[in-house]
N, CA and C atoms as a LAMMPS dump frame, in Angstrom:
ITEM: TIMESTEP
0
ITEM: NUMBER OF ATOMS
633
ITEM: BOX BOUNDS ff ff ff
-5.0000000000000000e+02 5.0000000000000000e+02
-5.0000000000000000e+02 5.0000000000000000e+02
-5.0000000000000000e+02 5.0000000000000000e+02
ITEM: ATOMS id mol type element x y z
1 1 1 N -183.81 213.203 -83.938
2 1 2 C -184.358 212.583 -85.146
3 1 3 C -185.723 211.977 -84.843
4 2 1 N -186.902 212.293 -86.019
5 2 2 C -188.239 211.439 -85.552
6 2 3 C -188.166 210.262 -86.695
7 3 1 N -189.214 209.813 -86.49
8 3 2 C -190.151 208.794 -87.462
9 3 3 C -190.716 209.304 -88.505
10 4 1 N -191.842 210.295 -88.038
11 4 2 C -192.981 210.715 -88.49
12 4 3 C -193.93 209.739 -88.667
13 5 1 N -194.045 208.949 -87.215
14 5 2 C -194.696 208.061 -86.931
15 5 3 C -195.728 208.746 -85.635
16 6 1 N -196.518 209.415 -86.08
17 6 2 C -197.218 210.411 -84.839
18 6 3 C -197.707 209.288 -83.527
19 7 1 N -197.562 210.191 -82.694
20 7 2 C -197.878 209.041 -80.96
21 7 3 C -199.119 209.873 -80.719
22 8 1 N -199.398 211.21 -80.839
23 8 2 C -200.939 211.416 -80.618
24 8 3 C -201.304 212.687 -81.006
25 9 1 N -202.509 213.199 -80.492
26 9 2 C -203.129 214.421 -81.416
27 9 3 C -203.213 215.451 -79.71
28 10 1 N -202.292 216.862 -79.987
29 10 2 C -202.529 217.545 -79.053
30 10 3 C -203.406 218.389 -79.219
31 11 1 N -203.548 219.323 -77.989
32 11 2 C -204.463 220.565 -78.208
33 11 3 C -203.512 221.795 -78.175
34 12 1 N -203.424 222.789 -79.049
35 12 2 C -202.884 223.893 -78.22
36 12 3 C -203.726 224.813 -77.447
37 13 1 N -203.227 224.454 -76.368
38 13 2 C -204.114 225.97 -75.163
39 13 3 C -203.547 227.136 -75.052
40 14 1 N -202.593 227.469 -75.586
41 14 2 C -201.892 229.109 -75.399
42 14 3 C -201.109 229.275 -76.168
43 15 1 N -201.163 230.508 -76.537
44 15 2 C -199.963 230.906 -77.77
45 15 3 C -199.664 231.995 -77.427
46 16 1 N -198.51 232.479 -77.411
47 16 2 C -197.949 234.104 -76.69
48 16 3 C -197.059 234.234 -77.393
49 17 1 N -196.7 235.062 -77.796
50 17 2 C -195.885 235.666 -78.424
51 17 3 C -194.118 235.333 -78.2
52 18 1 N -193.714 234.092 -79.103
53 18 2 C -192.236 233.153 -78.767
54 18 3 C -192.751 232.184 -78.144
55 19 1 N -194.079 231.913 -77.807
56 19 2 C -193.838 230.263 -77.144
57 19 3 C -195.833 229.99 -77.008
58 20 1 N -195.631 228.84 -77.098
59 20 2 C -196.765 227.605 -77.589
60 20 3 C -197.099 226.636 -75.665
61 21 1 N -198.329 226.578 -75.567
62 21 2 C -198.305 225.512 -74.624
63 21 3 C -199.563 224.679 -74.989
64 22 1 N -199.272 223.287 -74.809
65 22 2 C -199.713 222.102 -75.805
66 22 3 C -200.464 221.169 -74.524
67 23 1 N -201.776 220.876 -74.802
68 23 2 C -202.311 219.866 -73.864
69 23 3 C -201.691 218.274 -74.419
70 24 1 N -201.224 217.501 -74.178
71 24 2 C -200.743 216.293 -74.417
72 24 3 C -201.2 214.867 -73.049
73 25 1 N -200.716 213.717 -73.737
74 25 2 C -200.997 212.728 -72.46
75 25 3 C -199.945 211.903 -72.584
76 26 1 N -199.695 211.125 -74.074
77 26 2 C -198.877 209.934 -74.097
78 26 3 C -197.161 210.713 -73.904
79 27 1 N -196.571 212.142 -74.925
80 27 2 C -195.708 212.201 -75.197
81 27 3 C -195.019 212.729 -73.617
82 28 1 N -195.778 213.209 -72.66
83 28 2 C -195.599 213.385 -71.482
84 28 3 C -194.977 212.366 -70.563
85 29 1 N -195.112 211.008 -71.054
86 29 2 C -195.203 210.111 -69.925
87 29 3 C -193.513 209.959 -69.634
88 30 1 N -192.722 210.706 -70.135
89 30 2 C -190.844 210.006 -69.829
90 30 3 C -190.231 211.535 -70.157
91 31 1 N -191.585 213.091 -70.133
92 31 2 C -190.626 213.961 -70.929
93 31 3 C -190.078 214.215 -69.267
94 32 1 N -188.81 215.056 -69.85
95 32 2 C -187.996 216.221 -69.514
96 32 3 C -187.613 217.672 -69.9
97 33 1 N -187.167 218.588 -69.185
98 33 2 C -186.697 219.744 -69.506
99 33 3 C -185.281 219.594 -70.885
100 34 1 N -185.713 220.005 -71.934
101 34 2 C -184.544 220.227 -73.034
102 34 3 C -184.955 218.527 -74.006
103 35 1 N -185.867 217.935 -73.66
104 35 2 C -186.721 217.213 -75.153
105 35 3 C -187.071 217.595 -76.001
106 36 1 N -186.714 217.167 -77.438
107 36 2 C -187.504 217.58 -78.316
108 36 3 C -188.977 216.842 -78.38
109 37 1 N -189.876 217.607 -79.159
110 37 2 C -190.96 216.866 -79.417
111 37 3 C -191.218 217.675 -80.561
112 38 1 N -191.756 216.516 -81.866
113 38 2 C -191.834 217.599 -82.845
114 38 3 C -193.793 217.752 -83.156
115 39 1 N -194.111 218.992 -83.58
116 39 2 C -195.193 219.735 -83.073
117 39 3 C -195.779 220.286 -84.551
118 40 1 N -196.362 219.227 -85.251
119 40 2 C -197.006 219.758 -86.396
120 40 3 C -195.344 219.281 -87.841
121 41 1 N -194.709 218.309 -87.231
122 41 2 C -193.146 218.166 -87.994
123 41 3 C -192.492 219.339 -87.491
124 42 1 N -193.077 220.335 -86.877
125 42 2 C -191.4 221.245 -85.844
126 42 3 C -190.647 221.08 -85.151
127 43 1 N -189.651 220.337 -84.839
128 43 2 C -188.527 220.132 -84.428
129 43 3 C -188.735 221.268 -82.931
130 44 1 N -189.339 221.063 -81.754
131 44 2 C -189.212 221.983 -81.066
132 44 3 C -188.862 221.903 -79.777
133 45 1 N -187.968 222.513 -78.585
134 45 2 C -187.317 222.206 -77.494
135 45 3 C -188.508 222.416 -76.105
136 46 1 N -188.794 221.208 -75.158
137 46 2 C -189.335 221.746 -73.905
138 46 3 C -188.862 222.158 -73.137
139 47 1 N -189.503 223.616 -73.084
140 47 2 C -189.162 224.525 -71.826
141 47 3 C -189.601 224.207 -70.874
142 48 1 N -190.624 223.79 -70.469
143 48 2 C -191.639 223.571 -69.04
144 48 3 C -193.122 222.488 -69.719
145 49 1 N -193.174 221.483 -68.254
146 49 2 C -194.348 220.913 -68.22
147 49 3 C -195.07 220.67 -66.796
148 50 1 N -196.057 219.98 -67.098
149 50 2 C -196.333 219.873 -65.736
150 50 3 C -197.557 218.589 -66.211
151 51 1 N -198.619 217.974 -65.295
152 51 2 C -199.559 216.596 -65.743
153 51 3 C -199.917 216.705 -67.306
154 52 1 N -200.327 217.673 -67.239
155 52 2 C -201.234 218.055 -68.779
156 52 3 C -201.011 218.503 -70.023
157 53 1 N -199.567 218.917 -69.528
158 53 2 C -199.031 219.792 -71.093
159 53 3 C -197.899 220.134 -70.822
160 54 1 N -197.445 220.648 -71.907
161 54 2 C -196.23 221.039 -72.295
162 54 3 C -195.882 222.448 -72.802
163 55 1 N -194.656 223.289 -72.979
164 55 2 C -194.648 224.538 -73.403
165 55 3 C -193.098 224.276 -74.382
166 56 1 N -193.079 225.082 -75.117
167 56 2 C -192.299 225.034 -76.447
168 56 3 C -191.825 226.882 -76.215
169 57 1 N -190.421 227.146 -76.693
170 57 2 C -190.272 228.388 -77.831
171 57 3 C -190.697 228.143 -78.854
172 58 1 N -190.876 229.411 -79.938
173 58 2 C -190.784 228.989 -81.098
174 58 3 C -190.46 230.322 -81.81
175 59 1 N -189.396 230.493 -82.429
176 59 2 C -188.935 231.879 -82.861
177 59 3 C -188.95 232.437 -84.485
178 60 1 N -189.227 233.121 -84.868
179 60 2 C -189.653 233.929 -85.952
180 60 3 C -189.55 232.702 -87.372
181 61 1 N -188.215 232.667 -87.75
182 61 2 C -187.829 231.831 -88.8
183 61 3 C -188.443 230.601 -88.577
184 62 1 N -189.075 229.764 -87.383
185 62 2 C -189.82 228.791 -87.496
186 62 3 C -191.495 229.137 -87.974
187 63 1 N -191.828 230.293 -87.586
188 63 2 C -193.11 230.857 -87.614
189 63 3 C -193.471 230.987 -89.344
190 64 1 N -192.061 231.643 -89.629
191 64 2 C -191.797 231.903 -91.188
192 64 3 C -192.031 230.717 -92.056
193 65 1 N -191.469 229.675 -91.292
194 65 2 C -190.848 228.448 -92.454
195 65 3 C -192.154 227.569 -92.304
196 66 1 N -193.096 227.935 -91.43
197 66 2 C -194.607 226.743 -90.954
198 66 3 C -195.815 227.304 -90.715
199 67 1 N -196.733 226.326 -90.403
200 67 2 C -197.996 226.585 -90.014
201 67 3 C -197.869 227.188 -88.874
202 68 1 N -197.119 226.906 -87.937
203 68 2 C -197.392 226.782 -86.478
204 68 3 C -198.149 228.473 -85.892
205 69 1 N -197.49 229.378 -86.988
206 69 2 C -197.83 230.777 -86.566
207 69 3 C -199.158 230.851 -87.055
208 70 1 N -200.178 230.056 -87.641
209 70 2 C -201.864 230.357 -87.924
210 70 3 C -202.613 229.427 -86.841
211 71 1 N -201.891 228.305 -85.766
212 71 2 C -202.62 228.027 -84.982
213 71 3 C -203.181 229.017 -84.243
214 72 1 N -204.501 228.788 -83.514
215 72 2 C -205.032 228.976 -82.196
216 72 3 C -205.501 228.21 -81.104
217 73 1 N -206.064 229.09 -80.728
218 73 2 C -206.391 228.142 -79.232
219 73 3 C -207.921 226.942 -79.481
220 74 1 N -206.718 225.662 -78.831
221 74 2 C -208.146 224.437 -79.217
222 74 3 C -207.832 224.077 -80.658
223 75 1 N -206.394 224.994 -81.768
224 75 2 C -205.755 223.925 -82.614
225 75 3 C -205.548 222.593 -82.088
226 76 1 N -206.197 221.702 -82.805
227 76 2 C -204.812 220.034 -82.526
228 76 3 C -204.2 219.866 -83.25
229 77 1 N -203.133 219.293 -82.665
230 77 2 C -201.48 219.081 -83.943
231 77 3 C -201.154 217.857 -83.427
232 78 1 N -200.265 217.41 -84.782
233 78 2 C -199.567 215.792 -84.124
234 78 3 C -198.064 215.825 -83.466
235 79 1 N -197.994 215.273 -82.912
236 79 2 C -197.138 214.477 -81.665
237 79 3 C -196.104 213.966 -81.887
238 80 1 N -194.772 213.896 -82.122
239 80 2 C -194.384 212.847 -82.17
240 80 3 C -192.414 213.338 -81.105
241 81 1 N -192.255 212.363 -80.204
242 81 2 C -191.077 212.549 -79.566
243 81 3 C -190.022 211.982 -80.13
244 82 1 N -188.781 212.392 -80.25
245 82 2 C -187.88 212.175 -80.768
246 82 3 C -187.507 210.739 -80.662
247 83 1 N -186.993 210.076 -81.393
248 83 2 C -186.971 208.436 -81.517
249 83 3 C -186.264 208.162 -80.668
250 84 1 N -186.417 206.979 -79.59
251 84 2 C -185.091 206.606 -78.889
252 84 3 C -184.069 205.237 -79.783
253 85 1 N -182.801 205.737 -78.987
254 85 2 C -181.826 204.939 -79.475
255 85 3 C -182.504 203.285 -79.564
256 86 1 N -183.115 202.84 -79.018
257 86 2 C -183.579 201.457 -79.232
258 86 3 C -184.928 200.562 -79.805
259 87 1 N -185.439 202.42 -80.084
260 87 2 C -186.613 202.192 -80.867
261 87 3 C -187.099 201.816 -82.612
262 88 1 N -187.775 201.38 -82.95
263 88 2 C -188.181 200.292 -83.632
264 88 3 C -188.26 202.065 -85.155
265 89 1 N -187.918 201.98 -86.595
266 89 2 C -187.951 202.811 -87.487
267 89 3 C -188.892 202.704 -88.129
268 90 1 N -190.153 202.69 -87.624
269 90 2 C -191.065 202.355 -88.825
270 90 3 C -191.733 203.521 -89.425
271 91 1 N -191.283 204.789 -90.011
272 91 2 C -191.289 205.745 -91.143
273 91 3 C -189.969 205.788 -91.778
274 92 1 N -189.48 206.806 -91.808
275 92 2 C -188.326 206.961 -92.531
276 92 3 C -187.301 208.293 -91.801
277 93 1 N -186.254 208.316 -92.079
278 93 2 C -185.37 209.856 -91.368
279 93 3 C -186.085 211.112 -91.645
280 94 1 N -186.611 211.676 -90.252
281 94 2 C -187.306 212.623 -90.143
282 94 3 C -186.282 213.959 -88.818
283 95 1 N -185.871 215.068 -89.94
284 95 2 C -185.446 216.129 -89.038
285 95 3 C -186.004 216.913 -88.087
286 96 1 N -187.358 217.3 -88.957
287 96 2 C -188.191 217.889 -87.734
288 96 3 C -187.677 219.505 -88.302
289 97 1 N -186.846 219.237 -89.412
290 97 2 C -186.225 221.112 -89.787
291 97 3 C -187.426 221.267 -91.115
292 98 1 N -188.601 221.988 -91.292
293 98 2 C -189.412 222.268 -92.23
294 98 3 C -188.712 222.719 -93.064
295 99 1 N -189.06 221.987 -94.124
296 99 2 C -188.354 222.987 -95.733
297 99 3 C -189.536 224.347 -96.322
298 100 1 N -191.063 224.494 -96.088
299 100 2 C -191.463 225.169 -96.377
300 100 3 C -192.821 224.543 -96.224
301 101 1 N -194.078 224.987 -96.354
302 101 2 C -195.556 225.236 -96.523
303 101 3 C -195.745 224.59 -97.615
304 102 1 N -196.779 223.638 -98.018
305 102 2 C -197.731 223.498 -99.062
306 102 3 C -198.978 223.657 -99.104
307 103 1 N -200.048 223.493 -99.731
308 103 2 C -201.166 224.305 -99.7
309 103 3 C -202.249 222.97 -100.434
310 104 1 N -203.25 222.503 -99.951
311 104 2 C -204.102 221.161 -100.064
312 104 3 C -204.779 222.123 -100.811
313 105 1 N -204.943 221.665 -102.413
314 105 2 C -205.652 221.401 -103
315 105 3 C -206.762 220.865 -103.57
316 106 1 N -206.713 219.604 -103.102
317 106 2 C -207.925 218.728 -103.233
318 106 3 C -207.899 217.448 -102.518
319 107 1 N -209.252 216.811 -101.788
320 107 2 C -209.174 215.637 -101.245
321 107 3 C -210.094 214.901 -101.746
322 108 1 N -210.287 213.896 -102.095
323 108 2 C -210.572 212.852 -103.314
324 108 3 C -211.467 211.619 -102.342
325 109 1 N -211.944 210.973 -101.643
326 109 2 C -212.086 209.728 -101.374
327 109 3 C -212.395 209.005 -102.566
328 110 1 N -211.302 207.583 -102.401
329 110 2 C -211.129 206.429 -103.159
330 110 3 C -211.313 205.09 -102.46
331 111 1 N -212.616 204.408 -102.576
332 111 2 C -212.447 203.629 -101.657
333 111 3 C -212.506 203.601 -100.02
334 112 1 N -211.404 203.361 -99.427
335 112 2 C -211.157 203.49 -98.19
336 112 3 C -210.39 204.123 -97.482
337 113 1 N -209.244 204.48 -98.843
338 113 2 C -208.695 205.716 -98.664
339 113 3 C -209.019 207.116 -99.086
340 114 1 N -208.523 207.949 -99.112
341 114 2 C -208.247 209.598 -99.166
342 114 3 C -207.407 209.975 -99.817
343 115 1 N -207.489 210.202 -101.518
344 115 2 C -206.267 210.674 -101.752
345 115 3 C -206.102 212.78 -101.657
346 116 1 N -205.015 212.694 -100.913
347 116 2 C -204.797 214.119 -100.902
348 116 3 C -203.875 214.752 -102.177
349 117 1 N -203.865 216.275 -102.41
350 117 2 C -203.203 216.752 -103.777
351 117 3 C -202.569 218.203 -102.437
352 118 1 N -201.674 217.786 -102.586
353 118 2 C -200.771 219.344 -102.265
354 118 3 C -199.795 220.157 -103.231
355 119 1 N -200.302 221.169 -103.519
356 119 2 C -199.132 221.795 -103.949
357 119 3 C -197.72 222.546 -103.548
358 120 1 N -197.11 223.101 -104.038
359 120 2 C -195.802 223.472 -103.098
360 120 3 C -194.936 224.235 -104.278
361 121 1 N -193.719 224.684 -103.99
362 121 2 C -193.085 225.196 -104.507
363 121 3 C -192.088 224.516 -105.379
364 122 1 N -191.494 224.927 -106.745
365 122 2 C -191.297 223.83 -107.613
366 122 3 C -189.628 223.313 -107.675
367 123 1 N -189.147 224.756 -106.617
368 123 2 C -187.653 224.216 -105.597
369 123 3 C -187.976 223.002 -105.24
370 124 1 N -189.03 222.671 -104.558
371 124 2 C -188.95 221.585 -102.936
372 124 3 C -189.154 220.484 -104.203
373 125 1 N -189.908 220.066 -105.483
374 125 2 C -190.358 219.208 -106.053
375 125 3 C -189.006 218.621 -106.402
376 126 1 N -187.786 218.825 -106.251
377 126 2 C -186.515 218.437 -106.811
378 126 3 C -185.806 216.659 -106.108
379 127 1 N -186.542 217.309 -105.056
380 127 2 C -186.646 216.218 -103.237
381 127 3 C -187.249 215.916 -103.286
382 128 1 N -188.321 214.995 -104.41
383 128 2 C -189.45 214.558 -104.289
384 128 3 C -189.661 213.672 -105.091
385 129 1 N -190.031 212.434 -104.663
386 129 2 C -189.691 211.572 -105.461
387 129 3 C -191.297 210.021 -105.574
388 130 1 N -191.14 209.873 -106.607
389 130 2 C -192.951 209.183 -106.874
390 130 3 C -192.198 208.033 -106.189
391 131 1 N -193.149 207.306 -104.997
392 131 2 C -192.58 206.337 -104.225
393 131 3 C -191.747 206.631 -103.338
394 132 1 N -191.479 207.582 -103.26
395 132 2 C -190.272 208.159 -102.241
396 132 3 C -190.905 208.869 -100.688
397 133 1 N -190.498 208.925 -100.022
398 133 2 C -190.826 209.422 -98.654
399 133 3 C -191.151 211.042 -98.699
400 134 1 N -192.39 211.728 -97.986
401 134 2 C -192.342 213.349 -97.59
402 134 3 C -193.24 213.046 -96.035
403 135 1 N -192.719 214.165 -95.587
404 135 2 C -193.446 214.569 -94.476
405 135 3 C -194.504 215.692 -94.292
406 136 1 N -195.642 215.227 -93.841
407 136 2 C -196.672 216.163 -93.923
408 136 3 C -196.9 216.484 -92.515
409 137 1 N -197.004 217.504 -91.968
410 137 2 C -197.194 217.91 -90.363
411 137 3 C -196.887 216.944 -89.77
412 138 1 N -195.503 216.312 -89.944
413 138 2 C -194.864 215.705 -88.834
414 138 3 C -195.216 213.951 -89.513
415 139 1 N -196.157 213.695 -90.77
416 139 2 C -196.951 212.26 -90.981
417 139 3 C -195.359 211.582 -92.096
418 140 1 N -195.059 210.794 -91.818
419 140 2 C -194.182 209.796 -93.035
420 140 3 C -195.113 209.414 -93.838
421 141 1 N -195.416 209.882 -95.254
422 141 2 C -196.324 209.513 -96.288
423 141 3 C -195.53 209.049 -97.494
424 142 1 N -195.709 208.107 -98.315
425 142 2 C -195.12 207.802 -99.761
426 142 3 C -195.645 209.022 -100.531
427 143 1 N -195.061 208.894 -101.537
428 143 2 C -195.468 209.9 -102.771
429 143 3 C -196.019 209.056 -103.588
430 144 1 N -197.438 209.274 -103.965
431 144 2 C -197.779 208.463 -104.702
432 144 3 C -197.805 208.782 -106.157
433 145 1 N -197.547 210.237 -106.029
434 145 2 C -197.716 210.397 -107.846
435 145 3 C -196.921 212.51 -108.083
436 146 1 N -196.899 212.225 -108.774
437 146 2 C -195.866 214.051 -109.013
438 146 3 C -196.983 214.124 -110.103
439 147 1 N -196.788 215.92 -109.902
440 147 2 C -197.343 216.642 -111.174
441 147 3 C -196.262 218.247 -110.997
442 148 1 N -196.605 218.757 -112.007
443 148 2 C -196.136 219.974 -112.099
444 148 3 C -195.726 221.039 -111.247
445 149 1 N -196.874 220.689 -110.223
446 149 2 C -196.689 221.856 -109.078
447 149 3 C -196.808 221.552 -107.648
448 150 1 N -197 219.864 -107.906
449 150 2 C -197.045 219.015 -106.57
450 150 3 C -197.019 217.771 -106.515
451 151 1 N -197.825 217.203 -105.708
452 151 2 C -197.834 216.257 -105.562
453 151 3 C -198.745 215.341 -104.734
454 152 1 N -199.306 213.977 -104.894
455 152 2 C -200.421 213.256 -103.85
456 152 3 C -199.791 212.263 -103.254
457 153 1 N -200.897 211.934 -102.026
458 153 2 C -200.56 210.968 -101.296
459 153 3 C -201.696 210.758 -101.026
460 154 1 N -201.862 209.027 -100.694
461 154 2 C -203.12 208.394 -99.977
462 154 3 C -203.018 207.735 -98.907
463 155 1 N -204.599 208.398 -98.227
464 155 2 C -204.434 208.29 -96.41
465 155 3 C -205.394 207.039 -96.177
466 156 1 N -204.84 205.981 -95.484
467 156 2 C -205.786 204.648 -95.297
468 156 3 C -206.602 205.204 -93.836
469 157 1 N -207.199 204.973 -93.851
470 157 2 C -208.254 204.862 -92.705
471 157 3 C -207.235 205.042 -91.024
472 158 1 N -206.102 204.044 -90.892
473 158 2 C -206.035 204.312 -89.656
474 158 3 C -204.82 205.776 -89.581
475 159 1 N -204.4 206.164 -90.613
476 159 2 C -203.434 207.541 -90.593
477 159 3 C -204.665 208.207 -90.456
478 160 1 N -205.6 208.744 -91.016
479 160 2 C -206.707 209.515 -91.344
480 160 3 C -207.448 209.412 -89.436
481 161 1 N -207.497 208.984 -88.814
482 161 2 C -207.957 208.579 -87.554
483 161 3 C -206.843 208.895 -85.993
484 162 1 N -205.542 208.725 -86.78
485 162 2 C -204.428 209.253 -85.688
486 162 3 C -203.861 210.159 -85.994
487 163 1 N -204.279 211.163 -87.154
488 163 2 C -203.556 212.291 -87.562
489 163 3 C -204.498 213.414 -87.747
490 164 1 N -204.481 215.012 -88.143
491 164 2 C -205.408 216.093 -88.302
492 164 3 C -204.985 215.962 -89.374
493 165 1 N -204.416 215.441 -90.67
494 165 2 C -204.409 215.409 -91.88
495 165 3 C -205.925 215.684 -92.187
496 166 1 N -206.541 214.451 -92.315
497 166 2 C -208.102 214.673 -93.156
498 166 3 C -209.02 215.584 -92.239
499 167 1 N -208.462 216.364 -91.496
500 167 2 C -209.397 217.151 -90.836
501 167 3 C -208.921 218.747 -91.592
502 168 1 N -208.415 218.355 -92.326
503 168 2 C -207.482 219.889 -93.379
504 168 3 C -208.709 220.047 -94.338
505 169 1 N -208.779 221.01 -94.556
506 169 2 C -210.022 221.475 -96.003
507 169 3 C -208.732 222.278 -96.816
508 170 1 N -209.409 221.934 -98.371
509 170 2 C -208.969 223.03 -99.737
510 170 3 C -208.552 224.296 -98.933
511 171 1 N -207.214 224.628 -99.6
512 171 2 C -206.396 225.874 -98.88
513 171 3 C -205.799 226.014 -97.782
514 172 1 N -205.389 225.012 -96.565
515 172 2 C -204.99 224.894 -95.851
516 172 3 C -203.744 224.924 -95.873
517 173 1 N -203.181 225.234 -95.212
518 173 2 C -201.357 225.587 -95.08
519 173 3 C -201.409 223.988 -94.709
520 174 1 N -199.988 223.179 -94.923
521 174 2 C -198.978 222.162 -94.208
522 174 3 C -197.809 221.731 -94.196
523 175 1 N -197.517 221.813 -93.441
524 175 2 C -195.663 221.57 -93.174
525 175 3 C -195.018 220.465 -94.012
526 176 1 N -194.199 221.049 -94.783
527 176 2 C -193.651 219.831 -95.752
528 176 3 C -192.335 220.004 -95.255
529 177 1 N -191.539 218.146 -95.011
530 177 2 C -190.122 218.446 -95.077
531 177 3 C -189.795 217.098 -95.641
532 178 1 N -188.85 217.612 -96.86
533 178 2 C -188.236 216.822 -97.964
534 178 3 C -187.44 215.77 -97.567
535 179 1 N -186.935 214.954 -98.183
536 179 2 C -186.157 213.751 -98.449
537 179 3 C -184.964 214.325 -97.808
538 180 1 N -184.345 214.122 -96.885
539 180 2 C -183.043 214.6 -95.806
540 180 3 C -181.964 213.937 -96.914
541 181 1 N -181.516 212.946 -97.324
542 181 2 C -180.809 212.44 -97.913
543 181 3 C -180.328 212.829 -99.762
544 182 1 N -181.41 213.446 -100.143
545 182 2 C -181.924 213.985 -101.267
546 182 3 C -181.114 215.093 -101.34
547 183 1 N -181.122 215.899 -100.02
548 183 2 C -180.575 217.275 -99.717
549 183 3 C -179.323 216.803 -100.046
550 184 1 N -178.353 215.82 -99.024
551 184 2 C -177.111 216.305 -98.572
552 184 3 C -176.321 215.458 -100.111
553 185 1 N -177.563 214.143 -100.691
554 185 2 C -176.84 214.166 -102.374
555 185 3 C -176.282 215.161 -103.167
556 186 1 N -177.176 215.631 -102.899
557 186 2 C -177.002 217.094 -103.678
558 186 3 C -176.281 217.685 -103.632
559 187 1 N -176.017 218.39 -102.087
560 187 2 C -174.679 219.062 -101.673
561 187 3 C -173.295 218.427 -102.187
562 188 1 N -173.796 216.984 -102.322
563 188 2 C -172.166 216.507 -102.466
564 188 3 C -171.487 216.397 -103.709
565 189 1 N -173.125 216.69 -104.686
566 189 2 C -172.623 216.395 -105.751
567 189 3 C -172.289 217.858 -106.638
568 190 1 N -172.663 219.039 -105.839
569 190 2 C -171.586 220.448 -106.065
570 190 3 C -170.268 220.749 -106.148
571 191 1 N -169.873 221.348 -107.22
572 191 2 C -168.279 221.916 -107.293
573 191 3 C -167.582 222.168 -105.845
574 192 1 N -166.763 221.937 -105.459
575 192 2 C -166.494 222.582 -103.862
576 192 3 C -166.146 223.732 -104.239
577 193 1 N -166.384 224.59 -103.348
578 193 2 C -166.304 226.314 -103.348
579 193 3 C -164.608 226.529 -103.618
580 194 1 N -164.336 227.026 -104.598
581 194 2 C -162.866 228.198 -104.38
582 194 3 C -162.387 228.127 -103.358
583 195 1 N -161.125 228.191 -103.553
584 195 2 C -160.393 228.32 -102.076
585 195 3 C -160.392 229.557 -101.831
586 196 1 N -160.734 229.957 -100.918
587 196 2 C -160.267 231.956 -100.572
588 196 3 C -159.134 232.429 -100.916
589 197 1 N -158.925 233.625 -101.244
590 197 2 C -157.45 234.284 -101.382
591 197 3 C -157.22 234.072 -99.815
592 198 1 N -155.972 234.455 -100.132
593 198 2 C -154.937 234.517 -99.077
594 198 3 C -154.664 235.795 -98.576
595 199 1 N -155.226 236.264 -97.344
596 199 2 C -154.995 238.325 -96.774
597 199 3 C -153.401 238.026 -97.321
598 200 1 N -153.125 239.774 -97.033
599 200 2 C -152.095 240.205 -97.507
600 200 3 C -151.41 239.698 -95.818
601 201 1 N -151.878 239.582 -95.022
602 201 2 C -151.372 239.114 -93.368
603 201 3 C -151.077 237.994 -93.529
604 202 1 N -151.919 237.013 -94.415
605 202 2 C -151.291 235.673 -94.605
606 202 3 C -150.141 235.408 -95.265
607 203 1 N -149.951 236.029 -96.451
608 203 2 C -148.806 235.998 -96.917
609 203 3 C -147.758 237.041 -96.106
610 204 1 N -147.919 237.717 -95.582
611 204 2 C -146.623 237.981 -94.797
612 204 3 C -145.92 237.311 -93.781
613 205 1 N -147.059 236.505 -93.232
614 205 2 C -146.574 235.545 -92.186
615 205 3 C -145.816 234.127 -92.905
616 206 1 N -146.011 233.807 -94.072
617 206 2 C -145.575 232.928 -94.711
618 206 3 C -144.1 233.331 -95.076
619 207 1 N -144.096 234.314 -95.407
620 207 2 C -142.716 235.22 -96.171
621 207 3 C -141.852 234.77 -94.744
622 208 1 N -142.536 235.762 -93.867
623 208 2 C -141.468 235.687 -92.935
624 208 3 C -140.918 234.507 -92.027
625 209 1 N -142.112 232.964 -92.485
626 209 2 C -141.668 232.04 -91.703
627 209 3 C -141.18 230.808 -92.801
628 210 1 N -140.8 231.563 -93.861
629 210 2 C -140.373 230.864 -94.854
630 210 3 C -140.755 230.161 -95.69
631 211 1 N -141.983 230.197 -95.676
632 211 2 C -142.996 229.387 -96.43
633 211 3 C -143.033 229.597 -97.666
């Protein structure tokens, strides 16, 4: 589980075909083999490190569901290691499982902030809630306002400075992942599925054990 409280801005230096290797400094300092670290909000496992960096899989359906497959080399992405048990929550429940791509529309400066406009798909807008929590490449942002086909958020000066958010231009792909809690409401509040028939093997075993 993260924050989406980013710890720093990597580089990627290699991309090969199933796996990513990431220049880093801070998220390095306690990793191990089989950490997550999530990589742009990807939820992704370390295979190998060594002083400077880190290396990731990353397999098709993640490539599908994110940005991560339009990086290149000398991309930076944000950082963030999986929360420890005694650490302090200051974003909100973050999976690190992408629900899908949105696409920056417009960036606005207001003031001192940045308001951003993403659009997205009008499934994901269901999980989305004005005042409510989304994740943008891994960032815990409020929702500050819904429209039809998306939605904004505003970046104060020090998110805009520890994140590649405002370094995004009009048309840019970014990793959106919805309200976790939003989801499993939902689920619960579905018909439960039919019970299956019963094989014709099931009922014979019943017959014959008296059931």
């Amino acid at each position: 589980m993260f924050t989406g409280i980013i710890e720093e801005i990597g580089c990627l230096m290699e991309s090969r075909q199933g796996s990513l290797r990431i220049r880093a400094k801070k998220v390095l300092e306690d990793v191990h083999l089989g950490d997550s670290i999530a990589v742009n909000g990807v939820c992704l496992t370390v295979t190998g490190f060594d002083a400077a960096s880190f290396s990731v899989d990353v397999m098709a359906e993640t490539l599908r569901r994110s940005n991560l497959g339009g990086l290149s080399t000398g991309s930076r992405v944000n950082l963030e290691r999986a929360m420890a048990a005694d650490g302090r929550f200051g974003g909100h429940i973050v999976s690190g499982h992408i629900d899908d791509t949105g696409t920056i529309t417009r960036l606005e400066q207001e003031g001192n902030a940045v308001w951003v406009t993403v659009s997205c798909r009008k499934e994901l807008l269901r999980y989305i809630a004005e005042k409510g929590s989304i994740t943008i490449d891994g960032i815990s942002l409020t929702v500050a306002s819904l429209w039809e086909h998306g939605f904004q958020v505003s970046i104060i000066p020090h998110t805009g400075s520890e994140t590649t958010l405002l370094e995004k231009k009009t048309g840019d792909l970014v990793n959106l992942e919805t309200d976790l809690i939003a989801k499993y409401i939902e689920r619960l509040m579905q018909p439960a599925a039919a019970e299956p028939a019963k094989s014709s093997i099931d009922l014979e075993f019943l017959q014959k054990n008296g059931f």
